[in-house]
C-alpha positions as CSV (number, residue, x, y, z in Angstrom):
1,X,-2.3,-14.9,9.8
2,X,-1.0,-17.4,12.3
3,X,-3.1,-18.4,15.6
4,X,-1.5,-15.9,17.7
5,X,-2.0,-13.2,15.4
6,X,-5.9,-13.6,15.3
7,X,-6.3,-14.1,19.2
8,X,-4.1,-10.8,19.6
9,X,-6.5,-9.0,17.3
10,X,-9.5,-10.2,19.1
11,X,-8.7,-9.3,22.2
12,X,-7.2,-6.3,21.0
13,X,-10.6,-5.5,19.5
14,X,-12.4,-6.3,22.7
15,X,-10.0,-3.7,24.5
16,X,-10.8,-1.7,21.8
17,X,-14.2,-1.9,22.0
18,X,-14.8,-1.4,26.2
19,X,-15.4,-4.8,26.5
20,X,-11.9,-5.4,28.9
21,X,-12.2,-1.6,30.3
22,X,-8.6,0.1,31.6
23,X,-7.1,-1.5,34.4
24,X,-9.1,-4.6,34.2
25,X,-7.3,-8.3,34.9
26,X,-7.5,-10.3,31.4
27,X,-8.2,-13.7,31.1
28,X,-5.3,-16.3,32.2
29,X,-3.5,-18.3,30.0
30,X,-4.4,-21.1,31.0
31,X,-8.5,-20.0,30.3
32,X,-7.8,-18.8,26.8
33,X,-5.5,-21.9,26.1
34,X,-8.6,-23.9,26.5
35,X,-11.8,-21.6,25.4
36,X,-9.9,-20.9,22.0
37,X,-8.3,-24.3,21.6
38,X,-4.4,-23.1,21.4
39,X,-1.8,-23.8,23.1
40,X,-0.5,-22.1,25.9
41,X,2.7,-21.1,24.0
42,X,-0.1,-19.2,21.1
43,X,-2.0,-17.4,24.1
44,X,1.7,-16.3,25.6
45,X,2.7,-15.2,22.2
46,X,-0.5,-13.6,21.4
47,X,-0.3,-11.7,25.2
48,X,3.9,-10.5,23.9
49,X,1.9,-8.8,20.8
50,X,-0.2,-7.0,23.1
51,X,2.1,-5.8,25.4
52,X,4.5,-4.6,21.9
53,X,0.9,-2.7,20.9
54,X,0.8,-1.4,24.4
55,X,-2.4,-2.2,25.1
56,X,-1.6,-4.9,28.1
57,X,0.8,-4.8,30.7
58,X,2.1,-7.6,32.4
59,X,2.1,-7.7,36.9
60,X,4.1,-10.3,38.9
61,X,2.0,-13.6,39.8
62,X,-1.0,-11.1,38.9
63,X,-1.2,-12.0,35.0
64,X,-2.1,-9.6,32.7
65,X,-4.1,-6.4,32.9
66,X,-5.6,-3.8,30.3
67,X,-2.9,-0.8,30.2
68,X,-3.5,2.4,31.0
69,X,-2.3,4.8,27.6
70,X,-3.3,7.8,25.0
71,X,-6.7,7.3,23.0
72,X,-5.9,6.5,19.6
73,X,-5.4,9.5,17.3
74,X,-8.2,10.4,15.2
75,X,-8.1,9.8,11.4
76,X,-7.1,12.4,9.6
77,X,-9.6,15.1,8.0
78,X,-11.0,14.2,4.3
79,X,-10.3,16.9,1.7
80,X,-13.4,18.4,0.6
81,X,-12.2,20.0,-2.1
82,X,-12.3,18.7,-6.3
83,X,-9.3,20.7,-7.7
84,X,-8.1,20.9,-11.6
85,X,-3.9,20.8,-11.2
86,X,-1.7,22.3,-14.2
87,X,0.9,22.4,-11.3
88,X,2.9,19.1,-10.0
89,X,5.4,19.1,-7.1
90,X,9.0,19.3,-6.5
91,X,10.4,17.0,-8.6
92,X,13.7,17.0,-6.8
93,X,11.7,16.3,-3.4
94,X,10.2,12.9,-5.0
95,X,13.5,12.2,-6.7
96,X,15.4,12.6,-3.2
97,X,12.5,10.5,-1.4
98,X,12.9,8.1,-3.9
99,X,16.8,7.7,-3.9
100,X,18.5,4.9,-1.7
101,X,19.5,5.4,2.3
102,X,22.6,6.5,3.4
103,X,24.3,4.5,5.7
104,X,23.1,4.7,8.8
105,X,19.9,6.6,8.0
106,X,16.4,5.4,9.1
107,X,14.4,6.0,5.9
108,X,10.6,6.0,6.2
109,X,10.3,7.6,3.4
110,X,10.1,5.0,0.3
111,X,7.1,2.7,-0.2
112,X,9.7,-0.6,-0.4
113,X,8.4,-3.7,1.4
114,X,10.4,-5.9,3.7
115,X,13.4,-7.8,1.2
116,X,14.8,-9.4,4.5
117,X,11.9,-11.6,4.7
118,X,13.1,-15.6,5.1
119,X,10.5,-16.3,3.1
120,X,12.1,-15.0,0.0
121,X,15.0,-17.5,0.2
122,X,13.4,-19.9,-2.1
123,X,12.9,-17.0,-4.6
124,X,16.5,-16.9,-4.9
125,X,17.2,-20.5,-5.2
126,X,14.4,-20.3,-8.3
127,X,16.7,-17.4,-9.5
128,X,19.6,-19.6,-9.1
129,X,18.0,-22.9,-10.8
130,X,16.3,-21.1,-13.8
131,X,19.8,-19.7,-14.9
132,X,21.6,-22.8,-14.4
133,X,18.3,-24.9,-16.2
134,X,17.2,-22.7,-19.0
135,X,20.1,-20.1,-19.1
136,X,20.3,-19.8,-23.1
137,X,16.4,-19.0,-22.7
138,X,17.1,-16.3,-20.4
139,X,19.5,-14.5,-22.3
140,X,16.7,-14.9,-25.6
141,X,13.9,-12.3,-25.5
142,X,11.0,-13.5,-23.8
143,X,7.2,-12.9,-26.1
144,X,6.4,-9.7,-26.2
145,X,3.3,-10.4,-24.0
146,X,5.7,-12.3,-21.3
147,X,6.3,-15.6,-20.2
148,X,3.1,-17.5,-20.6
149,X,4.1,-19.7,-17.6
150,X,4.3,-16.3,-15.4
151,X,1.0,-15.1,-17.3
152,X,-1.1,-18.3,-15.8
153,X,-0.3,-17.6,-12.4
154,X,-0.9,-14.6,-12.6
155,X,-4.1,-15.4,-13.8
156,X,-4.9,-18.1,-10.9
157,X,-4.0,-15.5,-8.4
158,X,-6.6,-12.9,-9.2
159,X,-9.3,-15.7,-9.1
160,X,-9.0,-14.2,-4.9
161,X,-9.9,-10.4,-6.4
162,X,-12.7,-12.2,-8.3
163,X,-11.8,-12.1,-11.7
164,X,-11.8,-15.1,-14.2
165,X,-9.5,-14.7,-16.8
166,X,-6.5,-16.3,-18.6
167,X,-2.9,-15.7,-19.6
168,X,-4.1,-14.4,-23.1
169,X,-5.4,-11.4,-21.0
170,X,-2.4,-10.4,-19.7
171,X,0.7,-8.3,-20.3
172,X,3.7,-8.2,-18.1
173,X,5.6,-5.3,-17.9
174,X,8.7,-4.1,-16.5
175,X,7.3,-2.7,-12.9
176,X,3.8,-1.6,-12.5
177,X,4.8,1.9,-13.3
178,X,5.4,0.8,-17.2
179,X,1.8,-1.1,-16.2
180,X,0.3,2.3,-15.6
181,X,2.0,4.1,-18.5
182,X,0.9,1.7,-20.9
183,X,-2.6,1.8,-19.6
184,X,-3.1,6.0,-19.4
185,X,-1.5,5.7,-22.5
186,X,-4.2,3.4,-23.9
187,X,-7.0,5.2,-22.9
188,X,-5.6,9.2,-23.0
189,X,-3.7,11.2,-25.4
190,X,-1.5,14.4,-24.1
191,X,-3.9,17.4,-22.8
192,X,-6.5,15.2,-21.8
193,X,-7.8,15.5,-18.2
194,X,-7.6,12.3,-15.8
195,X,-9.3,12.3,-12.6
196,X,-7.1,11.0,-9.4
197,X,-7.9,10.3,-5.5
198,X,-6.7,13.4,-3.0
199,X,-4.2,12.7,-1.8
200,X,-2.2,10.6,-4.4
201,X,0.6,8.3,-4.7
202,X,3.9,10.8,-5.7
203,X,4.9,8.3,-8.8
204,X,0.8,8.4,-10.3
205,X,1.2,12.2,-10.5
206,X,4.9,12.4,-11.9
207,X,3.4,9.6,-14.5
208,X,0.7,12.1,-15.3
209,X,2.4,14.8,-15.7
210,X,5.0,13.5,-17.4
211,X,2.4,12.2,-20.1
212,X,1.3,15.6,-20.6
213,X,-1.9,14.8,-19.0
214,X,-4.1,17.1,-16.7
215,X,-4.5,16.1,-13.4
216,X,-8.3,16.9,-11.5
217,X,-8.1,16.0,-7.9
218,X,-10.6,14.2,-6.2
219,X,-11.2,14.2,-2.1
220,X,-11.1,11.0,-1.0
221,X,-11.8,9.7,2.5
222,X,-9.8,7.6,5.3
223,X,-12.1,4.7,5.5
224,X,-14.5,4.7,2.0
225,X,-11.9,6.1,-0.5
226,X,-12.9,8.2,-3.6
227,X,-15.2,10.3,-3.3
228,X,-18.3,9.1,-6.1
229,X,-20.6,11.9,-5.1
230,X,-17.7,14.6,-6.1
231,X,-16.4,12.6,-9.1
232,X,-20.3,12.7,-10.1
233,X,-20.4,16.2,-10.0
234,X,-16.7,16.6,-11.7
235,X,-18.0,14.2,-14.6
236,X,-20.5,16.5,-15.4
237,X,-18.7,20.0,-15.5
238,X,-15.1,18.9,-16.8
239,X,-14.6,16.1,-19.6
240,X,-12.3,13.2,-17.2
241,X,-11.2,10.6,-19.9
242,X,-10.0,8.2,-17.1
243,X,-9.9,7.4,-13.2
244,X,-6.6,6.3,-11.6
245,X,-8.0,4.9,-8.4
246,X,-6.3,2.8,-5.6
247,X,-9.5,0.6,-4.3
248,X,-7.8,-1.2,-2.0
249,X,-4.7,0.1,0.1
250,X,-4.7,3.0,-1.0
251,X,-1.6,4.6,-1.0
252,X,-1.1,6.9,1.3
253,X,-4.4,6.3,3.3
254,X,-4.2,2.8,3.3
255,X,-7.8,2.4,2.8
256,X,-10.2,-0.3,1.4
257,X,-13.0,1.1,-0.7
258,X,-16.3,-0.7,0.3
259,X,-18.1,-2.8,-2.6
260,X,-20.8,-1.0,-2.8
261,X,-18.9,1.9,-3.4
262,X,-16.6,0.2,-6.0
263,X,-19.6,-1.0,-8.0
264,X,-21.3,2.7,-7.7
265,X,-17.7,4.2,-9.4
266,X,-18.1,1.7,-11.9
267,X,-22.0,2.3,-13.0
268,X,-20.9,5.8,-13.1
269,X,-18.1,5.4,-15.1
270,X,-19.6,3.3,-17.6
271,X,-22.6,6.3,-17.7
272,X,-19.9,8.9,-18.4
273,X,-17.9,6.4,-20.7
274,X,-14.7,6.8,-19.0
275,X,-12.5,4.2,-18.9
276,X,-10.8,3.5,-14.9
277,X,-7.5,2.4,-14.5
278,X,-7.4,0.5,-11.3
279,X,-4.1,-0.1,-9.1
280,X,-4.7,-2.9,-7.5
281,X,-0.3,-3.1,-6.5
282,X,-1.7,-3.6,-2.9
283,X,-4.4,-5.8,-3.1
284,X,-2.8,-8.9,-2.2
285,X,-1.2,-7.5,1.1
286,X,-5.2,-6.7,2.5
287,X,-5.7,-7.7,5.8
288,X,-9.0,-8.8,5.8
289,X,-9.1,-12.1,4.4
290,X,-10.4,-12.9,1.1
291,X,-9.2,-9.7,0.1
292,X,-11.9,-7.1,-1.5
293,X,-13.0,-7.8,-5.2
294,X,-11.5,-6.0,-7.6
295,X,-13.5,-3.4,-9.9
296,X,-12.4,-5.3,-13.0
297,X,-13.8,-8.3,-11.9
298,X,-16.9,-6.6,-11.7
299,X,-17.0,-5.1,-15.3
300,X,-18.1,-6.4,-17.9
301,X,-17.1,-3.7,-21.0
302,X,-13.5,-4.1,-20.8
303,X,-13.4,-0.1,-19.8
304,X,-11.5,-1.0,-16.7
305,X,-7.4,-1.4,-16.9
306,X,-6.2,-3.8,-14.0
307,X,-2.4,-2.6,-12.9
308,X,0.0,-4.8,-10.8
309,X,3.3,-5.9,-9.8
310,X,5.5,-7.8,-7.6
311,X,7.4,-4.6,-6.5
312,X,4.8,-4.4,-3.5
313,X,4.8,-8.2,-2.5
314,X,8.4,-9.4,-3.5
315,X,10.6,-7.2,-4.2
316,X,11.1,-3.3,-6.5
317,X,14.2,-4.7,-7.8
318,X,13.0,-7.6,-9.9
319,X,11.1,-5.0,-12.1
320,X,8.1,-7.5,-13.2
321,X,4.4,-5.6,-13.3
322,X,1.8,-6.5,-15.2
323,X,-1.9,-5.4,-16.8
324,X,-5.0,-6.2,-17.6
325,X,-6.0,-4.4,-20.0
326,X,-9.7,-5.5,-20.9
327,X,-10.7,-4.3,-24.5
328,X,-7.2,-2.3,-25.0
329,X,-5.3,-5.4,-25.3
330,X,-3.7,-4.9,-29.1
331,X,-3.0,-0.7,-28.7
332,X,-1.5,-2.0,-25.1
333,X,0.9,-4.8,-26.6
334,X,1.8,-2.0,-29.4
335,X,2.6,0.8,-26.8
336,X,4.6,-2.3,-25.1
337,X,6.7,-2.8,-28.5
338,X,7.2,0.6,-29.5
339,X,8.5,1.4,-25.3
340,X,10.7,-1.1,-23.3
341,X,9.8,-4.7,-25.7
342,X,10.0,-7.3,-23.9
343,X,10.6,-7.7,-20.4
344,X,13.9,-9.8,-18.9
345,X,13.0,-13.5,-19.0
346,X,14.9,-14.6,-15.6
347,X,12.8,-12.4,-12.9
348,X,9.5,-13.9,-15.2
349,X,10.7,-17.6,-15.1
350,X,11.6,-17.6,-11.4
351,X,8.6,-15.8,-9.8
352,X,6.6,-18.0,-12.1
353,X,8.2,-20.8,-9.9
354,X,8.0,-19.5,-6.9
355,X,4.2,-19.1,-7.0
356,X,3.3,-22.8,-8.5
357,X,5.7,-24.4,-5.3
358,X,3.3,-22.6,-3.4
359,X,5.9,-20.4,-2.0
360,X,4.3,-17.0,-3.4
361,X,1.4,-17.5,-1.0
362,X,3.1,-18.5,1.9
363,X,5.2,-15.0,1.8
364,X,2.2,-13.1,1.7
365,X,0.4,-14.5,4.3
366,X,3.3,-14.1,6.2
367,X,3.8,-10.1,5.3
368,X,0.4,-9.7,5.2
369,X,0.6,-10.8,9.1
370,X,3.8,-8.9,9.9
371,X,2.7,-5.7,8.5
372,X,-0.8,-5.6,10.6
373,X,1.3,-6.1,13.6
374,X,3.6,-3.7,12.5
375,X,0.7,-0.9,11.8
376,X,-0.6,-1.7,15.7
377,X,2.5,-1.2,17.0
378,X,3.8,1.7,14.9
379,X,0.6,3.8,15.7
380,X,0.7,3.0,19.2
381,X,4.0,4.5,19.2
382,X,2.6,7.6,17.5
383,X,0.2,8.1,20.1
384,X,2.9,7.9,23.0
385,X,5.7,10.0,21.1
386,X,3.8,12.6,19.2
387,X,1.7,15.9,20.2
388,X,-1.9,15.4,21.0
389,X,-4.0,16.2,18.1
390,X,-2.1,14.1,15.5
391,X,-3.9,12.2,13.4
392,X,-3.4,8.9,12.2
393,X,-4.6,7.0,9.2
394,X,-5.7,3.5,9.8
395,X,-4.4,1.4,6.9
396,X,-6.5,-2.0,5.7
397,X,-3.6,-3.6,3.9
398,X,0.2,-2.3,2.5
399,X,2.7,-0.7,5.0
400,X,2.3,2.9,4.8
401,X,0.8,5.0,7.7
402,X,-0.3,8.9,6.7
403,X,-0.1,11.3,9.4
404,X,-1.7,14.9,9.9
405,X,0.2,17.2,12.1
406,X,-0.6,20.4,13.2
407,X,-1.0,23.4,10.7
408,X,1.8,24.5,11.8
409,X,4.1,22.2,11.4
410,X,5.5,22.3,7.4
411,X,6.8,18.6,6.7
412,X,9.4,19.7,4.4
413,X,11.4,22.0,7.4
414,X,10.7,18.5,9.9
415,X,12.5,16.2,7.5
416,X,15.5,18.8,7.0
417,X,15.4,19.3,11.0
418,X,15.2,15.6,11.4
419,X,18.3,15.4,9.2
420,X,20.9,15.6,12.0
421,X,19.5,12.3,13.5
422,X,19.8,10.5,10.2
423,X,15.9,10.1,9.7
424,X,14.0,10.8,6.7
425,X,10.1,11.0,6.0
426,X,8.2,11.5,2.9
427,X,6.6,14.6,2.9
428,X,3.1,15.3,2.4
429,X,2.9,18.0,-0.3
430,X,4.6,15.3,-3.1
431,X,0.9,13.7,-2.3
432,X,-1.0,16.4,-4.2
433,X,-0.8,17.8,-7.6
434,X,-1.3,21.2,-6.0
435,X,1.4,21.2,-3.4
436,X,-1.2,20.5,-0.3
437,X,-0.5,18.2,2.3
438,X,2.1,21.1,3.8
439,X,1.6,19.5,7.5
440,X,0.9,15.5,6.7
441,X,3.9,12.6,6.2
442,X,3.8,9.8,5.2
443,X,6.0,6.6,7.1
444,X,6.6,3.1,6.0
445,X,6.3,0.1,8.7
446,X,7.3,-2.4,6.5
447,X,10.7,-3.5,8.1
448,X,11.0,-5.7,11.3
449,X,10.5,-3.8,14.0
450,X,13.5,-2.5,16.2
451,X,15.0,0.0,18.8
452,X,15.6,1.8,16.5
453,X,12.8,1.9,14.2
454,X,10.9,3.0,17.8
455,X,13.8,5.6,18.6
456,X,13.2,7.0,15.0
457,X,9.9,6.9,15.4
458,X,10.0,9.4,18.9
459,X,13.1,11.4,17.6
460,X,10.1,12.8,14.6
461,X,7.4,13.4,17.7
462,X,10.0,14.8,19.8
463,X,11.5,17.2,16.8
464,X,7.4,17.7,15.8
465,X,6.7,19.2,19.4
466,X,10.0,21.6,19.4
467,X,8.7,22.8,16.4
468,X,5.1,24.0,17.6
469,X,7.2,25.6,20.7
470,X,9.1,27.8,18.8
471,X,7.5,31.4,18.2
């Protein structure tokens, strides 16, 4: 994060925390310039991000003062509940949730990140040069493991989520959903029963069912994640073969699962022997920096299945994922043949690029910034423009925000209604292999922020409200 960035979360926390009460005059400029070191233009920067959040407001030859606003929503309720699923949801809701934005349409619904970023530009020049340098290579089929050059990166980028490996340990695919297939496929056969977080991601459950697998739903909580104390209790009634889990922004909750937590679900794993297939396609964009370990880099069995991509970080349409698949190696390069074979060689060649000019790193830091500012603002938006008694998750990396309406409100009949004003959501009951979810939504903050990503934003509290007045 940049030096603005940090001082506006500081003394956003300290607003947070009481410690600048409502109404009271902040600090001048000129006194943060010099107790933090900055310049003045980083405390005036820093002060503009605050007032976006809504948290200061700015007086004439006063300076600025802690504004008067909502409380922050509350998070939104755990489930409590462990339920086994034969039943998936609409597939036509996902597949319309999934499709591209009509013109003119604010669409929250998709979990793309931001493709507009400046930062990319230098991933399309690498596009560019590895035609033009290599082209009769990228027209050849690439290993059927991937591009070892792509493979070592890879490998010197998880050193941050604590693992030591190398490219021998690694398998690109195309998109981390082929990463995921390949790895339930490893580990499960069809009728077998995998245990997943409550809620979870619409494309994990669609994968599952697809399969032919059997899905048993886990409650999983706004801050700590998955539930181990109810998976405990599942292990020993129903026989899971494996655990998809999101340990760090989790989609939709946007949560980081504590280590402590992440090494209990792996001791009781291992005591069940149940393999866990870990998503880890938002670790990179944590917040908190260095970003959590992952629970591969803590395993020493080769049980757990590492799944990634740069779908999440770059961009969907270069299709490059790849996995870790620990002991599984061999049946995961087979089910890699006998599916897709090898993935495209230009998209490998020109990320690989990217990362060792340093330019990979420099994007992230940079989203990673942009989407925590986003989150602020975004939620403070919520608090203005929706009914009291929303909840609000409060996402630790990514740049998706989950939000619990009132019983009442079915999302489903809010994203038709919201239809006319060319908005779209993603509904919460695609979350759950059960249909739940009925009154939750889910909204990407990825993009710059705008007019009229804030009109959007209270066009769906406005439309929420008329709906909980009508009899």
């Amino acid at each position: 994060m940049t030096r603005y960035h940090n001082l506006a979360a500081l003394l956003g926390q300290r607003i947070e925390q009481g410690l600048y009460p409502i109404g009271v005059r902040l600090p001048s400029i000129r006194v943060l310039s010099k107790e933090h070191g900055v310049s003045i233009t980083t405390v005036q920067q820093a002060y503009r991000e605050l007032e976006e959040q809504q948290l200061v407001e700015a007086r004439a030859k006063s300076g600025y003062f802690v504004a008067h606003r909502k409380l922050r929503p509350g998070l939104p309720a755990g489930c409590d509940m462990t339920q086994c699923s034969l039943a998936i949801p609409q597939w036509d809701l996902v597949l319309g949730m999934a499709g591209p934005a009509q013109a003119g349409e604010t669409a929250f619904g998709t979990a793309a990140p931001d493709v507009t970023a400046s930062s990319l530009k230098p991933l399309t020049r690498a596009l560019s040069h590895v035609s033009q340098r290599q082209h009769l290579r990228t027209f050849d089929d690439e290993d059927i493991r991937g591009s070892v050059e792509l493979r070592g990166q890879i490998a010197r980028l998880m050193i941050d989520g604590g693992s030591r490996m190398d490219a021998g340990n690694i398998l690109i695919t195309d998109g981390g959903r082929e990463a995921l297939s390949i790895a339930i496929r490893c580990v499960c056969k069809p009728g077998d029963l995998v245990a997943v977080e409550k809620p979870c991601f619409p494309a994990g459950l669609q994968l599952l069912h697809g399969l032919g697998m059997h899905i048993l739903e886990i409650p999983t909580d706004p801050i700590t994640g998955i539930s181990v104390e109810a998976l405990e209790l599942a292990l020993e009634q129903w026989p899971v073969k494996a655990i998809l889990v999101t340990p760090t922004g989790q989609n939709p909750l946007g949560c980081h699962m504590p280590i402590a937590r992440r090494k209990a679900l792996l001791e009781l794993a291992q005591g069940h022997d149940v393999a866990i297939v870990e998503d880890d396609v938002y670790g990179e964009l944590s917040y908190p920096y260095p970003r959590p370990a992952t629970i591969t880099s803590m395993d020493f069995s080769g049980n757990v299945l590492l799944c990634s991509s740069f779908s999440k970080t770059l961009a969907p349409g270069l299709r490059v994922g790849w996995l870790a698949p620990g002991s599984y190696m061999n049946r995961a390069v087979h089910m890699k043949y006998i599916g897709t074979g090898p993935t495209a060689s230009l998209p490998q060649l020109a990320i690989a690029d990217f990362i060792r000019q340093g330019h990979y790193l420099k994007h992230v830091r940079r989203m990673r910034g942009q989407y925590q500012h986003n989150r602020d603002v975004i939620t403070g938006w919520v608090t203005d423009y929706f009914p009291c008694g929303t909840r609000v998750s409060r996402p630790q990396g990514g740049f998706l925000l989950w939000i619990e309406l009132d019983r009442r409100i079915d999302a489903q009949r809010l994203n038709q209604a919201l239809s006319d004003q060319a908005v779209s959501i993603a509904i919460g009951a695609v979350f759950s292999a059960a249909g739940k979810y009925d009154n939750c939504l889910r909204i990407n903050y990825a993009r710059p922020l705008s007019d009229e990503i804030k009109q959007a934003i209270r066009q769906i509290g406005m439309k929420v409200q008329q709906l909980l007045e009508q009899p």
